[in-house]
C-alpha positions in Angstrom: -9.3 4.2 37.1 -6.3 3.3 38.7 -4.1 0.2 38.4 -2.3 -1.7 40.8 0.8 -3.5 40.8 1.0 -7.1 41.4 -0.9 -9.3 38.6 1.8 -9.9 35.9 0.5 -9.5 32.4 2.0 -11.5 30.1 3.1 -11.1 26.2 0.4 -12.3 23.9 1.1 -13.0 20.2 4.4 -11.6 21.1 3.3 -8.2 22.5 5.8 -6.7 24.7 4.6 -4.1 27.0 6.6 -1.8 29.5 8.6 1.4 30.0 11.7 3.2 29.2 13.8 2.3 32.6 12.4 0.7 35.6 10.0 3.5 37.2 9.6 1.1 40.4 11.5 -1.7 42.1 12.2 -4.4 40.0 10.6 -7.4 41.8 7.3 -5.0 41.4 8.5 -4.7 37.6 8.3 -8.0 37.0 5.2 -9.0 38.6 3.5 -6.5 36.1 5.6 -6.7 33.0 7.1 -8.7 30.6 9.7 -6.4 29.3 11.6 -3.2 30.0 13.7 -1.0 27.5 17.5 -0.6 29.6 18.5 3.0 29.4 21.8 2.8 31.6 24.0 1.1 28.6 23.4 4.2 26.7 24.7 6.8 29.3 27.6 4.4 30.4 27.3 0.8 30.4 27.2 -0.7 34.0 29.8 -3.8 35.1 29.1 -6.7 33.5 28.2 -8.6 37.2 25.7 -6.1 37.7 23.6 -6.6 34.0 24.0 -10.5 35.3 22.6 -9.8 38.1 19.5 -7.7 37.1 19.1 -10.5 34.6 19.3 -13.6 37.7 16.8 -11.3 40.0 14.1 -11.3 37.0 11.5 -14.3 35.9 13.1 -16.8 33.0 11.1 -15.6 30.5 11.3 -12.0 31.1 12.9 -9.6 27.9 15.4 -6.8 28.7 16.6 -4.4 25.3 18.8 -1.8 25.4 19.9 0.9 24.1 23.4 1.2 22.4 26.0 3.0 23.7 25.9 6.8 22.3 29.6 6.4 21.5 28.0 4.8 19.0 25.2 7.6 18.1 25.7 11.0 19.3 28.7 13.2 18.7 30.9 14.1 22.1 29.2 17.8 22.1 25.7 15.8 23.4 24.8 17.1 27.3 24.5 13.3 27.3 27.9 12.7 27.7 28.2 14.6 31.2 26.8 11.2 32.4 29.9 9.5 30.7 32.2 8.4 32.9 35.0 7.1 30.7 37.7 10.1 29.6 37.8 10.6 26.1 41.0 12.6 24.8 40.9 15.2 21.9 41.5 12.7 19.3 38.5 10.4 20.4 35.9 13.2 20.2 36.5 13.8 16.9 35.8 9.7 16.5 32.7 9.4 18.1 29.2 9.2 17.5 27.3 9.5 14.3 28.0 5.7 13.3 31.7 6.7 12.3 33.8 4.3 10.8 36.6 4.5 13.8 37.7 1.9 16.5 36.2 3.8 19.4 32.8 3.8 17.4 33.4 -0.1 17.1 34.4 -1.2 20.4 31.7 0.7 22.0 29.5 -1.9 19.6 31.0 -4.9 21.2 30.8 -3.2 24.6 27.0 -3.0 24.0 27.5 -6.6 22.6 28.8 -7.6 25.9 25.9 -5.7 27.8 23.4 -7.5 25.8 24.5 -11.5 26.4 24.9 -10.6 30.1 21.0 -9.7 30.0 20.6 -12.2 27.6 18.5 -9.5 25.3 18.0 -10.5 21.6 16.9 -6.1 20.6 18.7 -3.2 20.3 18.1 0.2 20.0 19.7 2.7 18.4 18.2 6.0 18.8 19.8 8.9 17.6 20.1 12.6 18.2 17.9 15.0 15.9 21.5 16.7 14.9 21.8 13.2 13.0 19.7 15.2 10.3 19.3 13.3 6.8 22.1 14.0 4.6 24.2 11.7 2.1 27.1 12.0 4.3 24.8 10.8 7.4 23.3 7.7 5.6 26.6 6.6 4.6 27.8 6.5 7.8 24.7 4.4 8.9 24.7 2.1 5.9 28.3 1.2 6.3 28.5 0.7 10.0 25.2 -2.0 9.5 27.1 -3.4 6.9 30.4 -4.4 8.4 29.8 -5.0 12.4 28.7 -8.3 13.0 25.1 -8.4 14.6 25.5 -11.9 16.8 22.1 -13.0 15.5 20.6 -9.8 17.0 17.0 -7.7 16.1 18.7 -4.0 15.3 16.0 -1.3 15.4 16.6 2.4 14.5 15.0 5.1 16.0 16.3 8.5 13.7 14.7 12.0 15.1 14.4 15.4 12.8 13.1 15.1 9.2 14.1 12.1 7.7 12.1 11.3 4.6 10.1 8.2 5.2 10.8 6.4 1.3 14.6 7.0 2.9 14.0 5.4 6.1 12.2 2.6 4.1 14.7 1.9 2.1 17.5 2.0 4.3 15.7 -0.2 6.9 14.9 -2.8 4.0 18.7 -2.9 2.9 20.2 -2.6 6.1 17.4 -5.0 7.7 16.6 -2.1 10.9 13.5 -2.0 12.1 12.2 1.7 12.6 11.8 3.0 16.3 8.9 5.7 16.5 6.4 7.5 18.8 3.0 6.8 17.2 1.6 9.3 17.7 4.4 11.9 16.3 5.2 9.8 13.2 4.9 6.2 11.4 6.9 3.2 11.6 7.9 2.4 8.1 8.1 -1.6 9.6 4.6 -1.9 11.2 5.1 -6.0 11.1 7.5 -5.2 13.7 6.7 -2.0 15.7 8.6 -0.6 18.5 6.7 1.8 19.6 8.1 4.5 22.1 6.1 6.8 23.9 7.6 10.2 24.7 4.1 12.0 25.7 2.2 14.2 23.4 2.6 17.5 25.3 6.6 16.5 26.6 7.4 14.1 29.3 5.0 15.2 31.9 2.1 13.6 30.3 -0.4 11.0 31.1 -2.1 9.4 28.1 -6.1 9.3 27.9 -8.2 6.0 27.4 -9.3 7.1 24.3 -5.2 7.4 23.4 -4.9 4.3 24.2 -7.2 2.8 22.2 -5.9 5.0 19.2 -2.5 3.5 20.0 -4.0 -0.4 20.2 -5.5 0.2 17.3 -1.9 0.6 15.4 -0.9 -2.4 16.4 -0.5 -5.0 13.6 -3.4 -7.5 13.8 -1.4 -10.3 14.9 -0.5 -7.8 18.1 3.3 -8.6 18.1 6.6 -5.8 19.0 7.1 -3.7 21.5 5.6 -1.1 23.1 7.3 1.1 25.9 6.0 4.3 27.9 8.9 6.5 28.4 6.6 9.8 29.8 6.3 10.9 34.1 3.3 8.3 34.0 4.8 5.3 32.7 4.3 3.1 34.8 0.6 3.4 35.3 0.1 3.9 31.3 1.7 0.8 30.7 -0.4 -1.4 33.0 -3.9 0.3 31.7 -2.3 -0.5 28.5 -1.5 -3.6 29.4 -4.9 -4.1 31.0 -6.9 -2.7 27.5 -5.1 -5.0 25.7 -5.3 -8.4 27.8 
């Protein structure tokens, strides 16, 4: 069955369907969705006019989040930073990423900050690299960075790849008030009042999800069907709407 863009479902109960990036034009977007996931502030956060913009061309009640700068998460070895267009100098790759106590690693908060008023967004994510492996060094650095920026009344959600034990992830997202980012069907949310679900494909990114995934992923959905849930795989787009549509 194939969906069509064009009747706009919108959030029930505080459900937020979309995808990972907009997969089609954004006036198309938005007659479809209620919500997308903003990868560009990750990579290199765009001009300030232009998240304003985005934010002017989209319906009132529409939701943007974003993801944090990786300053902030990943280390300046990451292939992501060939899409990083400020210069860092020796001294500031040493300072980056991994939630490191250092200035760079704290203005690149308030950049992201800055990214989310101009969209008005109220969620961000931090997901991180799976060479942010568990170790007490690593969870310092993650407990003291959530302890000391301030959060501007923002939802903070944590998405942590690699083999984290879940009893740590519980208590760290408990303490440090996080809600835990995961694919569903690769792992569980250790906050399922507040799921935000991401889905990478089950086979990689070239993957288009079966009904009867669907209805396996519906069915993890707390009962009073509320957080988000964003397709991030080649067939986003039309696995978000036939979710949306199983849902509605």
């Amino acid at each position: 069955m194939k969906f069509a863009l064009g009747t706009r479902n919108k959030a029930k109960r505080g459900l937020k369907i979309g995808t990972c990036g907009f997969g089609v034009s954004k006036q198309s977007y938005a007659s479809s969705f209620s919500c997308v996931e903003v990868q560009q502030t990750f990579y290199q956060p765009p001009q300030l006019s232009t998240l304003e913009r985005w934010r002017s061309e989209m319906p009132a009640d529409f939701e943007f989040t974003l993801k944090a700068w990786q300053l902030i998460t990943h280390e300046a070895r990451s292939p992501t930073y060939r899409r990083l267009k400020k210069l860092l100098s020796a001294r500031e790759k040493l300072a980056v990423g991994a939630f490191r106590a250092s200035p760079i690693v704290y203005e690149a908060w308030e950049v992201t900050v800055a990214c989310a008023r101009a969209l008005r967004a109220k969620t961000i994510l931090f997901q991180c690299p799976a060479s942010f492996t568990q170790n007490k060094k690593n969870a310092a650095r993650l407990e003291n960075f959530f302890s000391v920026i301030d959060r501007h009344g923002l939802n903070l959600c944590w998405e942590p790849r690699g083999d984290w034990d879940p009893d740590l992830v519980r208590s760290l997202c408990a303490n440090l008030a996080l809600r835990h980012v995961v694919d569903p069907f690769v792992s569980k949310t250790v906050t399922p009042d507040k799921p935000y679900f991401r889905l990478h494909g089950r086979a990689g990114w070239r993957y288009k999800y079966e009904t009867s995934e669907l209805v396996e992923l519906a069915a993890m959905l707390p009962r009073n069907k509320s957080g988000y849930v964003f397709f991030n795989n080649s067939a986003m787009t039309e696995d978000a709407l036939r979710f949306s549509e199983l849902i509605g």
